[in-house]
N, CA, C and O of each residue as an XYZ file, in Angstrom:
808
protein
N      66.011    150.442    -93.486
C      67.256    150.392    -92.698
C      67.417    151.710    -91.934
O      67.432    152.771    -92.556
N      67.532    151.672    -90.653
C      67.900    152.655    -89.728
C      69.361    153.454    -90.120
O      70.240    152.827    -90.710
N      69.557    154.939    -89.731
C      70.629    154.820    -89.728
C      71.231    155.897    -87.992
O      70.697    156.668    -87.195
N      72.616    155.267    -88.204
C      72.858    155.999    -86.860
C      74.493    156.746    -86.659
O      75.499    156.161    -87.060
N      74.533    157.729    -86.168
C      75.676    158.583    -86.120
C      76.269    158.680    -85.193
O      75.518    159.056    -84.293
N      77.613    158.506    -84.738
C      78.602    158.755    -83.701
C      79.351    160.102    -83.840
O      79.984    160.392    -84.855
N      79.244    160.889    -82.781
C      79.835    161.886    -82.908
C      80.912    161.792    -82.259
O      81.036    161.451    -81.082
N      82.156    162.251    -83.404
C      84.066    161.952    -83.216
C      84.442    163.528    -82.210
O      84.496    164.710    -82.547
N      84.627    162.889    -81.001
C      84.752    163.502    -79.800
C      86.208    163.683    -79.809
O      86.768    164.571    -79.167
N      86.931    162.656    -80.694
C      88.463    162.614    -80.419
C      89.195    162.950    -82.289
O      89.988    162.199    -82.858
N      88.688    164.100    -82.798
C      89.291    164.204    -84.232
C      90.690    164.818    -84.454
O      91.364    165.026    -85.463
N      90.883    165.043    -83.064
C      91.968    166.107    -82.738
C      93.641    165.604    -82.378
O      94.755    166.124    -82.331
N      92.811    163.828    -82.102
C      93.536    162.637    -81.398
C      94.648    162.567    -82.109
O      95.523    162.092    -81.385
N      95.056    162.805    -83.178
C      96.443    162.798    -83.778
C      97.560    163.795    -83.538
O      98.739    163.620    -83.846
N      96.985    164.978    -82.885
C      97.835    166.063    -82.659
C      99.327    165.232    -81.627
O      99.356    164.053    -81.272
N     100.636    166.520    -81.304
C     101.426    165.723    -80.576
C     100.564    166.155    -78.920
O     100.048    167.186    -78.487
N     100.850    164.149    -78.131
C     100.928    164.283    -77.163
C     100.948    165.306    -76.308
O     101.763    166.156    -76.665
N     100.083    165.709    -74.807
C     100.353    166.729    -74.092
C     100.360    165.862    -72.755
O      99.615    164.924    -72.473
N     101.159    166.291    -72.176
C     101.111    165.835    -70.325
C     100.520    166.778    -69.344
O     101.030    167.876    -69.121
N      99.236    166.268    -68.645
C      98.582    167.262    -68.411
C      98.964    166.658    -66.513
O      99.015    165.478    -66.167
N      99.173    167.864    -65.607
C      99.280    167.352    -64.040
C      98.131    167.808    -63.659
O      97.972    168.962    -64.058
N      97.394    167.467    -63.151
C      96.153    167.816    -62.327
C      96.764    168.527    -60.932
O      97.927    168.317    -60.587
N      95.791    169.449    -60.116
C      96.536    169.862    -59.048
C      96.428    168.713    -57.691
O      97.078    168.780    -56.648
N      95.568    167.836    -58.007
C      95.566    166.462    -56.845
C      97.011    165.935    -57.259
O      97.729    165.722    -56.282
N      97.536    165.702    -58.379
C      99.264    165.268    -58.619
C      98.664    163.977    -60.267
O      99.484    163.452    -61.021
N      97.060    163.789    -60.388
C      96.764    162.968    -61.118
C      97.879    163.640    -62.423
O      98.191    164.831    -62.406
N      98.430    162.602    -63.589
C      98.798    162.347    -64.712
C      97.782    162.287    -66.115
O      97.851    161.095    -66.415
N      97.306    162.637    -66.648
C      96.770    162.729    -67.923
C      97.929    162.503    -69.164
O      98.992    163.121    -69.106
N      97.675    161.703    -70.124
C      98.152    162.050    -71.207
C      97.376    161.893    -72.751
O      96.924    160.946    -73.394
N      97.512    163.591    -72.987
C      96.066    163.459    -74.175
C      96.961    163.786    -75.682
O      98.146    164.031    -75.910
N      95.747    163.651    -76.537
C      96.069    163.687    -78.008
C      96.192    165.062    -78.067
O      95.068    165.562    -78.030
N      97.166    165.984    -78.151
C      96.851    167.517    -78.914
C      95.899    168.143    -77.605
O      96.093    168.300    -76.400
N      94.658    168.430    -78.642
C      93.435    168.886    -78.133
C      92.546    168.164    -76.805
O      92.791    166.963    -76.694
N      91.852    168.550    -76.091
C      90.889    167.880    -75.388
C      89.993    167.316    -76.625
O      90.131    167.767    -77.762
N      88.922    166.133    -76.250
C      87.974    165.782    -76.923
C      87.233    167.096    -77.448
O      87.308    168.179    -76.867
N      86.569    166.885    -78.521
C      85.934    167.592    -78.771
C      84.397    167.570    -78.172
O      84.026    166.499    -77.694
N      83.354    168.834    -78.166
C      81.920    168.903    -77.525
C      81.484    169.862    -78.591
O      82.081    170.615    -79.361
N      79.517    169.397    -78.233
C      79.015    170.352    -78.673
C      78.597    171.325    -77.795
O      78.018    170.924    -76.785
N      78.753    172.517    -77.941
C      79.108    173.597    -76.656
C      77.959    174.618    -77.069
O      77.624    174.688    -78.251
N      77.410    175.338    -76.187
C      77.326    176.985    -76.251
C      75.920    177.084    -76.959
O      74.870    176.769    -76.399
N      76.020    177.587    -78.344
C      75.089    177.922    -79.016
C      74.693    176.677    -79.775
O      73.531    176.289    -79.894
N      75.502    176.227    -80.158
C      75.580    174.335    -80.642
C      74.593    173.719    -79.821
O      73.485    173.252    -80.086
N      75.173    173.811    -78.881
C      74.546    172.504    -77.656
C      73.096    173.156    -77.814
O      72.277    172.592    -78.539
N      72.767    174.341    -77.143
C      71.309    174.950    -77.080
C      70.008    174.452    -78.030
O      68.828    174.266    -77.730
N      70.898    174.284    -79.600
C      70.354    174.597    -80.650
C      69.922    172.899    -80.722
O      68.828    172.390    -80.967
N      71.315    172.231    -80.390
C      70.848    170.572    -80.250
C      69.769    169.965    -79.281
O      69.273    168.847    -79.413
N      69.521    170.748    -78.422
C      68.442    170.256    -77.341
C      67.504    171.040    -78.177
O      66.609    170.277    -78.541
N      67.339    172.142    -78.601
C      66.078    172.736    -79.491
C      65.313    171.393    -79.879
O      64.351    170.928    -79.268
N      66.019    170.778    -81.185
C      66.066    170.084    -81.978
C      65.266    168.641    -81.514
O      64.263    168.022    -81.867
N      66.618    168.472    -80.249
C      65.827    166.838    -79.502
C      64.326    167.341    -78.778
O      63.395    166.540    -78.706
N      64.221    168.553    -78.328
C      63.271    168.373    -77.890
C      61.634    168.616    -78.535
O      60.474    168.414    -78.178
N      62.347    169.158    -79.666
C      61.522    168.956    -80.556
C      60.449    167.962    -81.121
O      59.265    168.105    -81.429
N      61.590    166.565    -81.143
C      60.983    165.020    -81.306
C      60.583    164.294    -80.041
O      59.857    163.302    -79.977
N      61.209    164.985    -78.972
C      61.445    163.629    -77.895
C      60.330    164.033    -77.199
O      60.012    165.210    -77.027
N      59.490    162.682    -76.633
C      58.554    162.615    -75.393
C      58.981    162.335    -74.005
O      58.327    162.556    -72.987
N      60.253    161.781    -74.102
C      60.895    161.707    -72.547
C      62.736    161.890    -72.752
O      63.578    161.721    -73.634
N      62.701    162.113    -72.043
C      64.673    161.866    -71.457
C      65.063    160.949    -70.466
O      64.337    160.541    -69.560
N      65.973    160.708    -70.624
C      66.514    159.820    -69.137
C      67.953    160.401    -69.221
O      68.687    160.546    -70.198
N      68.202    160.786    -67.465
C      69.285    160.876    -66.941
C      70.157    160.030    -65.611
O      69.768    159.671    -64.499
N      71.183    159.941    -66.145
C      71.709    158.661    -64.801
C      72.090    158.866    -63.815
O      73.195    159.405    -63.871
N      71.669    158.681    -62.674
C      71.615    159.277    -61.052
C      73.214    158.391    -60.740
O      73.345    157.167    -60.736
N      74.282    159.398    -60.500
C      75.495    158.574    -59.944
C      75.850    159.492    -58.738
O      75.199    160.526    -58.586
N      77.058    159.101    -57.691
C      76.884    159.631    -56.528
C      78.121    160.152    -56.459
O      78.793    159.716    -55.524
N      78.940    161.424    -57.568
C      80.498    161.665    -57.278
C      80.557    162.710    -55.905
O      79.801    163.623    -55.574
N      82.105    162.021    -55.101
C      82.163    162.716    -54.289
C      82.506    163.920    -54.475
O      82.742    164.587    -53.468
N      82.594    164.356    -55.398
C      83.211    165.859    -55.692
C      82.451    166.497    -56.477
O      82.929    167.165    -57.394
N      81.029    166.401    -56.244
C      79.862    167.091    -57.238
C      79.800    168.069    -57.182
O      80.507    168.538    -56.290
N      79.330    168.662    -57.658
C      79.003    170.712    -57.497
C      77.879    170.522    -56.654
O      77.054    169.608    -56.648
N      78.003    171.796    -55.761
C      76.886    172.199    -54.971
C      75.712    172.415    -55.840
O      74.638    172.226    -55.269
N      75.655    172.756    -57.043
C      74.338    172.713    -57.623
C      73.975    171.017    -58.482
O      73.704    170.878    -59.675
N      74.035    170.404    -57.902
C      73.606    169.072    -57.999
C      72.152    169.142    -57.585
O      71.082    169.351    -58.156
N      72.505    168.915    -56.518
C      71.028    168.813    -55.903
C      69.497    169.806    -56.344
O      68.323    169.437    -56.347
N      70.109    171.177    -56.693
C      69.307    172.019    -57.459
C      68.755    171.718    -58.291
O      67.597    172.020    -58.582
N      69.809    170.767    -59.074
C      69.269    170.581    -60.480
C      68.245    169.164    -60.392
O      67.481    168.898    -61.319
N      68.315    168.557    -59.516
C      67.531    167.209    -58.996
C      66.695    167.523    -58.919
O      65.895    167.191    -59.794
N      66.250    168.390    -57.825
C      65.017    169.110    -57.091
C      64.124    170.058    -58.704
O      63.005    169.793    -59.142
N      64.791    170.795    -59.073
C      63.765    171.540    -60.344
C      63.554    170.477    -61.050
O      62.414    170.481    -61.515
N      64.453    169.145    -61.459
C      63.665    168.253    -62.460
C      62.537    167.288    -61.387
O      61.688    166.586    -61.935
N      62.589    167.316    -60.536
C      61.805    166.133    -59.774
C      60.372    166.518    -59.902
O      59.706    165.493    -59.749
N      59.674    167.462    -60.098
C      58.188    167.611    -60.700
C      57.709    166.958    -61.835
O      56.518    166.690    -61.996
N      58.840    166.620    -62.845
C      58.503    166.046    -64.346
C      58.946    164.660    -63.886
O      58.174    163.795    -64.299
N      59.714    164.302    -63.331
C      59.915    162.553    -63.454
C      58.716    162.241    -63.814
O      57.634    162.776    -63.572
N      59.168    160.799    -64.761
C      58.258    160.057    -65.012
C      58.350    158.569    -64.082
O      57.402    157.916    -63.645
N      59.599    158.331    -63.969
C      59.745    156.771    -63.229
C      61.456    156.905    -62.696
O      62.171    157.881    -62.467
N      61.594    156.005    -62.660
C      62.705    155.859    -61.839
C      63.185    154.290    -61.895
O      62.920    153.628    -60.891
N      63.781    153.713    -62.840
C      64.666    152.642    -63.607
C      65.545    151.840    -62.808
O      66.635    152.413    -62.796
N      65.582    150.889    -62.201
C      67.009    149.930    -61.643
C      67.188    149.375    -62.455
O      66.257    148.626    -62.754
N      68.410    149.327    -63.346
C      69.001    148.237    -64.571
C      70.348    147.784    -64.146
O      71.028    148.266    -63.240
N      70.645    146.761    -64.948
C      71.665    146.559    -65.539
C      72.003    146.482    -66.820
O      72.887    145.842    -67.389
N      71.180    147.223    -67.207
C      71.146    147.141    -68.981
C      70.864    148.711    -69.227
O      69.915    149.129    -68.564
N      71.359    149.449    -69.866
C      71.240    150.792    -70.576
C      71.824    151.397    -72.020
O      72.277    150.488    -72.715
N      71.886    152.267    -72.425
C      72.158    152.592    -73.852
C      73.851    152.203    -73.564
O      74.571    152.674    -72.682
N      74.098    151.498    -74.297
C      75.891    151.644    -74.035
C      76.500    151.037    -72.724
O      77.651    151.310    -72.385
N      75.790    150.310    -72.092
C      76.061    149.385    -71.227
C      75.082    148.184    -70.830
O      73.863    148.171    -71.005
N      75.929    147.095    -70.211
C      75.622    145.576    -70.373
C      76.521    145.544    -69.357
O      77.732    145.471    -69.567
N      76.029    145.591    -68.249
C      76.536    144.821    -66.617
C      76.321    143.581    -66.499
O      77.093    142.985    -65.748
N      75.329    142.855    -67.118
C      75.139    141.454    -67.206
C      75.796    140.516    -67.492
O      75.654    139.313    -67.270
N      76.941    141.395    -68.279
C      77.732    140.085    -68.829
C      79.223    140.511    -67.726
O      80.279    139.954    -68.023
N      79.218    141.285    -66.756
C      80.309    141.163    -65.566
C      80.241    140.467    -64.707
O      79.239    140.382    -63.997
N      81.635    139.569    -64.502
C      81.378    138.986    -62.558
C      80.691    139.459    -61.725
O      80.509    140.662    -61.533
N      80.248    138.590    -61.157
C      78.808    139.269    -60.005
C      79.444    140.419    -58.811
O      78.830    141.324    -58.246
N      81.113    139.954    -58.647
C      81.336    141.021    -57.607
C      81.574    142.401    -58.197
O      81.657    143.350    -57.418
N      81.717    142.639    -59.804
C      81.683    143.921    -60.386
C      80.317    144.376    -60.884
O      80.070    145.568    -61.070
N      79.616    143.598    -61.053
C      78.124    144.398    -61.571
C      77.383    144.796    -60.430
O      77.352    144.353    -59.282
N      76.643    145.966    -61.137
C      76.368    146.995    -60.033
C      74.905    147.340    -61.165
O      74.620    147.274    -62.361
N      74.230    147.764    -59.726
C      72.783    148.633    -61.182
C      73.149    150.093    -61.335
O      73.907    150.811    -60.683
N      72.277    150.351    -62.538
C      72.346    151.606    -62.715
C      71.212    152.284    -62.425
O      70.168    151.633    -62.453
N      71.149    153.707    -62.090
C      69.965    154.548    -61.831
C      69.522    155.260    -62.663
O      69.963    156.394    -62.855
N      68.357    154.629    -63.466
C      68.081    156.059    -64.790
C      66.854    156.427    -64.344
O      65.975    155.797    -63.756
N      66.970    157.994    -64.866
C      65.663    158.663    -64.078
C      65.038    159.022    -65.418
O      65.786    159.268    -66.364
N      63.762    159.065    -65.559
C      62.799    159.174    -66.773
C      62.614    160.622    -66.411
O      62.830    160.880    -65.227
N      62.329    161.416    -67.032
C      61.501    162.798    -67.206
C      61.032    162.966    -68.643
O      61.568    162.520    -69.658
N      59.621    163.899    -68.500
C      58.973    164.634    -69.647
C      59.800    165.433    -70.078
O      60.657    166.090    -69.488
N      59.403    165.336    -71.610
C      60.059    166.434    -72.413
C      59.489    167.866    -73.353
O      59.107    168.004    -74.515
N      59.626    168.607    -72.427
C      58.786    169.833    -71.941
C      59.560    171.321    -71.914
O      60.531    171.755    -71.293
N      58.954    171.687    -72.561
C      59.533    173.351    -72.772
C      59.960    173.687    -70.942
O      60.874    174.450    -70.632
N      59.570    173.354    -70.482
C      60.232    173.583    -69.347
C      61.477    172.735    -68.636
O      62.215    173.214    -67.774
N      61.562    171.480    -69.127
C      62.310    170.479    -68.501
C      63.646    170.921    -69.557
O      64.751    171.107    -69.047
N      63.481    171.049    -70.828
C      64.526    172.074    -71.943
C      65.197    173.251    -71.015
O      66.421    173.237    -70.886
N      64.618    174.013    -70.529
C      64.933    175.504    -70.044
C      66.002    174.786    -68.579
O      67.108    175.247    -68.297
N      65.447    173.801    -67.949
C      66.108    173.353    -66.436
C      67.617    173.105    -67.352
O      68.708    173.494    -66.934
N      67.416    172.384    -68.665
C      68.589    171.946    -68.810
C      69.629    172.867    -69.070
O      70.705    173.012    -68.489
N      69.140    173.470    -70.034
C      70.005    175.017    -70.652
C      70.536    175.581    -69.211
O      71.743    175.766    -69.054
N      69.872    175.771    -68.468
C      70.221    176.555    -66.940
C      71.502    175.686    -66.763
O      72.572    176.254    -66.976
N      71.514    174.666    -66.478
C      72.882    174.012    -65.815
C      73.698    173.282    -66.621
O      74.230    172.265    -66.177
N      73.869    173.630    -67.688
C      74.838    172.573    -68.825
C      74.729    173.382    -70.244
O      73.762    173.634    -70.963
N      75.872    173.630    -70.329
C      76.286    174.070    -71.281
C      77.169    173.446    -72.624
O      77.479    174.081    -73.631
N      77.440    172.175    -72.360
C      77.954    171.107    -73.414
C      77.123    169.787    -73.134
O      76.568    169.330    -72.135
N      77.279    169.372    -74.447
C      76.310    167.693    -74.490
C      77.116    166.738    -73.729
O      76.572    165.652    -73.533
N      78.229    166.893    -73.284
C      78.487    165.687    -72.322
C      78.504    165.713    -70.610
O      78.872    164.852    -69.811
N      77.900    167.186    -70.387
C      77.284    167.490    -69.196
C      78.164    167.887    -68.324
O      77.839    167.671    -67.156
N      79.307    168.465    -68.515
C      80.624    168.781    -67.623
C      81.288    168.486    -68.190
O      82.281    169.168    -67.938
N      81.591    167.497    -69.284
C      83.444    167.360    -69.583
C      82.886    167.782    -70.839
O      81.913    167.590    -71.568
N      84.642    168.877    -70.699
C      84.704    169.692    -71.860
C      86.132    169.991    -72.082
O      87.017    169.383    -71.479
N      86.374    170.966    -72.981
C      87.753    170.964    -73.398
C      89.161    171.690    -72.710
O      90.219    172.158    -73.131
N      88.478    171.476    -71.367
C      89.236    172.437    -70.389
C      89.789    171.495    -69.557
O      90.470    171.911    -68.620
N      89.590    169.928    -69.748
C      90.152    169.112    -69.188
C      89.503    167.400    -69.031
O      88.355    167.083    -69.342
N      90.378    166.616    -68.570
C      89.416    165.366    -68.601
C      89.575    165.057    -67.587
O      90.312    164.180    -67.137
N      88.543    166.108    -66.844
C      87.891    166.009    -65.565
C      86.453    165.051    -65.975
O      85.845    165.218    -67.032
N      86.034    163.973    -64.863
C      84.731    163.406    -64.703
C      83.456    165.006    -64.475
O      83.618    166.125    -63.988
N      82.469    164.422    -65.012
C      81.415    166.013    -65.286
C      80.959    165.348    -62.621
O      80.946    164.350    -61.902
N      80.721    166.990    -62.533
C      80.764    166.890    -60.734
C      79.117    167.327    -61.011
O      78.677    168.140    -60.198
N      78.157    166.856    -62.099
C      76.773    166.992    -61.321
C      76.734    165.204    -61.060
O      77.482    164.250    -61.273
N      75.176    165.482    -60.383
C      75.273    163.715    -60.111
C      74.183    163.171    -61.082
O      73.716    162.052    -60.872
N      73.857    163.751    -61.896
C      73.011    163.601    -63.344
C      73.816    163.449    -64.489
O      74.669    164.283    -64.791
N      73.598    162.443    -65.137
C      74.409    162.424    -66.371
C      74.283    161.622    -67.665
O      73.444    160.784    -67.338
N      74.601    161.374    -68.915
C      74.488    160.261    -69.912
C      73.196    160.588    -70.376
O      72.463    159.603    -70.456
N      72.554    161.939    -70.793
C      71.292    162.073    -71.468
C      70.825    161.689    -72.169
O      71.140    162.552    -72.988
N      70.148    160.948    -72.789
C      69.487    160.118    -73.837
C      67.776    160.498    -73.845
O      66.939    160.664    -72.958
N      67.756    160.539    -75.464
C      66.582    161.088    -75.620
C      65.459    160.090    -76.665
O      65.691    159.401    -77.659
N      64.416    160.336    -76.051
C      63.202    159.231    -76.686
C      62.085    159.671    -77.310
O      61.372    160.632    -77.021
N      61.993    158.875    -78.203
C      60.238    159.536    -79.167
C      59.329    158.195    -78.810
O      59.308    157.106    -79.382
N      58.471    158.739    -77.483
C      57.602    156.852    -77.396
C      58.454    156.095    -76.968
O      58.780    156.590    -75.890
N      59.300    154.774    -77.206
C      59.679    154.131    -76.360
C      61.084    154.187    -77.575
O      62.081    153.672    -77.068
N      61.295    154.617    -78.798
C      62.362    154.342    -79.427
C      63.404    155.722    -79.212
O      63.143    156.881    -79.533
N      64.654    155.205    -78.568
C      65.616    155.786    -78.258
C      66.033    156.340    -79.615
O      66.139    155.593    -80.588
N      66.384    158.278    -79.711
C      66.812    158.502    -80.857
C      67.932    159.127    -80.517
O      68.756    159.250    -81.423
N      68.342    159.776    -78.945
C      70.053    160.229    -79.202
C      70.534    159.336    -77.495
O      69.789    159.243    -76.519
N      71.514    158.966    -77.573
C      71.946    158.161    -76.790
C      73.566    158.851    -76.273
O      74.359    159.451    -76.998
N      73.719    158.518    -74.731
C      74.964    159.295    -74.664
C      75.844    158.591    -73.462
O      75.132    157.810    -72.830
N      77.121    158.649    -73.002
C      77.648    157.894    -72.053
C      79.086    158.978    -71.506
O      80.281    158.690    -71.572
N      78.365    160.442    -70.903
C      79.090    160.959    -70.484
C      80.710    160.974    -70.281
O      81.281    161.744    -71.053
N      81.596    160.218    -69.327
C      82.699    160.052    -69.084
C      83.519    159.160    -70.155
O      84.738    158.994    -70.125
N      82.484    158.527    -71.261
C      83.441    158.121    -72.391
C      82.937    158.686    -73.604
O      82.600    158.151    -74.660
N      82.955    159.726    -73.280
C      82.793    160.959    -74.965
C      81.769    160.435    -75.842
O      81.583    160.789    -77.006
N      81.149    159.602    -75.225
C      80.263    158.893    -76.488
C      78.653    159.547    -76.705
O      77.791    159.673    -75.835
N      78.579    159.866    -77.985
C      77.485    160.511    -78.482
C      76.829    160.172    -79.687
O      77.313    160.511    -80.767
N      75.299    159.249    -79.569
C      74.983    158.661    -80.696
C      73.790    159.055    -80.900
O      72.963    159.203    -80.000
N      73.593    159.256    -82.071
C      71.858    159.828    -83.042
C      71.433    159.185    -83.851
O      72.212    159.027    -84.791
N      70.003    158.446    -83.984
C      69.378    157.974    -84.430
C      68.783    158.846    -85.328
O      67.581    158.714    -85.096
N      68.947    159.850    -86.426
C      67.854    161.101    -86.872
C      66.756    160.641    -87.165
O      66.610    159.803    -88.055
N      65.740    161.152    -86.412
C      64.416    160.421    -86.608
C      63.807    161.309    -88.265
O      62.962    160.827    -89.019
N      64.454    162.526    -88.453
C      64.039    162.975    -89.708
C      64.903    163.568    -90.660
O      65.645    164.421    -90.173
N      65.027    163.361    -91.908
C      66.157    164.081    -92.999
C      66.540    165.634    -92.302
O      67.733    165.936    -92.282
N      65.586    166.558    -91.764
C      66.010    167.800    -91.387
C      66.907    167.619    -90.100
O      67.958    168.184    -89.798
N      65.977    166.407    -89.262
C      67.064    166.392    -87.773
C      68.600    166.473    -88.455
O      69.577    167.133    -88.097
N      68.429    165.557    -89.560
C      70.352    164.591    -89.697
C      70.809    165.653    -90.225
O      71.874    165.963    -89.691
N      70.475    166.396    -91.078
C      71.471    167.956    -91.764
C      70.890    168.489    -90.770
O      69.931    168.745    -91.498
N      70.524    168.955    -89.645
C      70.697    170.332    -88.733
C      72.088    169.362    -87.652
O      73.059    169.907    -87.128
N      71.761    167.932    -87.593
C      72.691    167.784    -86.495
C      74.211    167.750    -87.259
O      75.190    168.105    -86.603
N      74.371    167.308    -88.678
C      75.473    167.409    -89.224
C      76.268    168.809    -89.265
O      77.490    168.747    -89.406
N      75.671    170.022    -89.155
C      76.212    171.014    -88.760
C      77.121    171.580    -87.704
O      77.948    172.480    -87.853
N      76.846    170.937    -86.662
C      77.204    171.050    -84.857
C      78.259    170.060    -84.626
O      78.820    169.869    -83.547
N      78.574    169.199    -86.173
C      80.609    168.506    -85.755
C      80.730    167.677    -86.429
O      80.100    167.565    -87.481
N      81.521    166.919    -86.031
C      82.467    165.368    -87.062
C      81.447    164.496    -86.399
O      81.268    164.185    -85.221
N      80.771    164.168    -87.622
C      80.226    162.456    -87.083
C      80.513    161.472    -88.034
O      81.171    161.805    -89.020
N      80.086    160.171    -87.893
C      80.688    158.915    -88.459
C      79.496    158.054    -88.966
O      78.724    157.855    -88.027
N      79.280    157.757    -89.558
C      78.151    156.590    -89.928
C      78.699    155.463    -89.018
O      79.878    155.144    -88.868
N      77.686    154.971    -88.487
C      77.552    153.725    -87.357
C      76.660    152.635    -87.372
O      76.365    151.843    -86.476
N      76.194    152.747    -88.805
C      74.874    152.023    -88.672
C      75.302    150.114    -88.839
O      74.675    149.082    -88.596
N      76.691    150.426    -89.380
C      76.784    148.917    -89.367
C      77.146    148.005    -88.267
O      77.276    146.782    -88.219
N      77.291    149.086    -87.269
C      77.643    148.168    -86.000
C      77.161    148.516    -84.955
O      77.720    148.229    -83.897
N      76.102    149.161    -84.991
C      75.038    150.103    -83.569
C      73.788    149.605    -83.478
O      73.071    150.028    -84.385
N      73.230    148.837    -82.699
C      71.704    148.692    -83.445
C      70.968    149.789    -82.698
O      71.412    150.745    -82.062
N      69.511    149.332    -82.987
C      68.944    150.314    -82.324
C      68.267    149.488    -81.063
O      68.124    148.285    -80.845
N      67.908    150.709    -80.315
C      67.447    150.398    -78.748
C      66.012    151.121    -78.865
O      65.622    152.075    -79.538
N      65.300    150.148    -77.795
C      64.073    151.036    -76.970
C      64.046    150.999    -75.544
O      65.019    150.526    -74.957
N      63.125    151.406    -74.944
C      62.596    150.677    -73.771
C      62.764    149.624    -73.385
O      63.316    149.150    -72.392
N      62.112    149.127    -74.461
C      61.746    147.955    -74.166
C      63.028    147.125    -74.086
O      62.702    146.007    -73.687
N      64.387    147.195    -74.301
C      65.255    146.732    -74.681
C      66.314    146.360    -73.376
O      67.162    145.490    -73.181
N      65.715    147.642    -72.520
C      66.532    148.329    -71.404
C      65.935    147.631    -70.036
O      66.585    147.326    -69.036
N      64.448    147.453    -70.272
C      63.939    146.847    -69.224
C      63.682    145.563    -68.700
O      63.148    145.441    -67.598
């Protein structure tokens, strides 16, 4: 039996209510705290770790109008390692297939090697595992890369869905699951998560 972990992005969710105004005039209303992330020395130590096991990554090519100028930077230094380049409607944590045809849309996942160097591109531009949103607000993350998910061979072992806090681990080894249990609140998930590959997606 597999097992698999959700990391509780929202543990904070009971605190009282805050009303947050954005300076566009947007309305927020959050639990207490922002979600929680794994940040900083955490995060670093967690890509150590994945990249340790993983033979590829995939990241999801989306087009926000309000991206950071280093978007494209970060495109261009990973575009030597791509491996492929994905049209789905099927991905870790999403199923467009089962939407009305005038709402389903594909998604863009980009494959890359997982490479002491493709590690270092990442560390350079991201500093939390959900790739821009962090606890400074629930702002959408402004690169146009996002939802990292990481693979050993074709079996997906950490899975992620940026703009909805969602962060899931497959520990491919007893040391992965106590080094990742260190870095926050997670949940046993195994009774309602299955597992994914490739092959699953394509």
């Amino acid at each position: 039996m597999y097992k698999v972990f959700h990391f509780n992005a929202w543990c904070s969710i009971d605190l009282p209510i805050e009303t947050i105004i954005e300076e566009d005039g947007s309305v927020f209303h959050c639990g207490g705290n922002y979600p929680e992330t794994i940040k900083g020395e955490r995060f670093h130590r967690f890509l150590d770790m994945c990249f340790e096991e993983a033979t590829s990554f995939s990241l999801q090519k989306d087009f926000w109008p309000n991206k950071t100028n280093q978007s494209k930077e970060l495109e261009v230094e990973l575009e030597p390692y791509e491996l492929q380049t994905i049209q789905t409607q099927k991905w870790f944590g999403n199923d467009l297939t089962t939407l009305p045809e005038e709402y389903a849309w594909v998604m863009c996942q980009k494959m890359y090697r997982a490479t002491e160097e493709t590690k270092n591109i990442l560390k350079k531009y991201f500093d939390e595992v959900f790739l821009g949103l962090t606890k400074q607000g629930p702002k959408s993350t402004k690169y146009t890369l996002e939802d990292i998910c990481f693979f050993k061979e074709k079996k997906l072992f950490v899975g992620s869905i940026s703009h909805e806090f969602m962060l899931y681990v497959y520990p491919p080894s007893e040391d992965f699951e106590r080094e990742m249990k260190e870095l926050g609140i997670w949940e046993d998930a195994s009774k309602n998560v299955k597992e994914f590959t490739l092959d699953s997606f394509i």
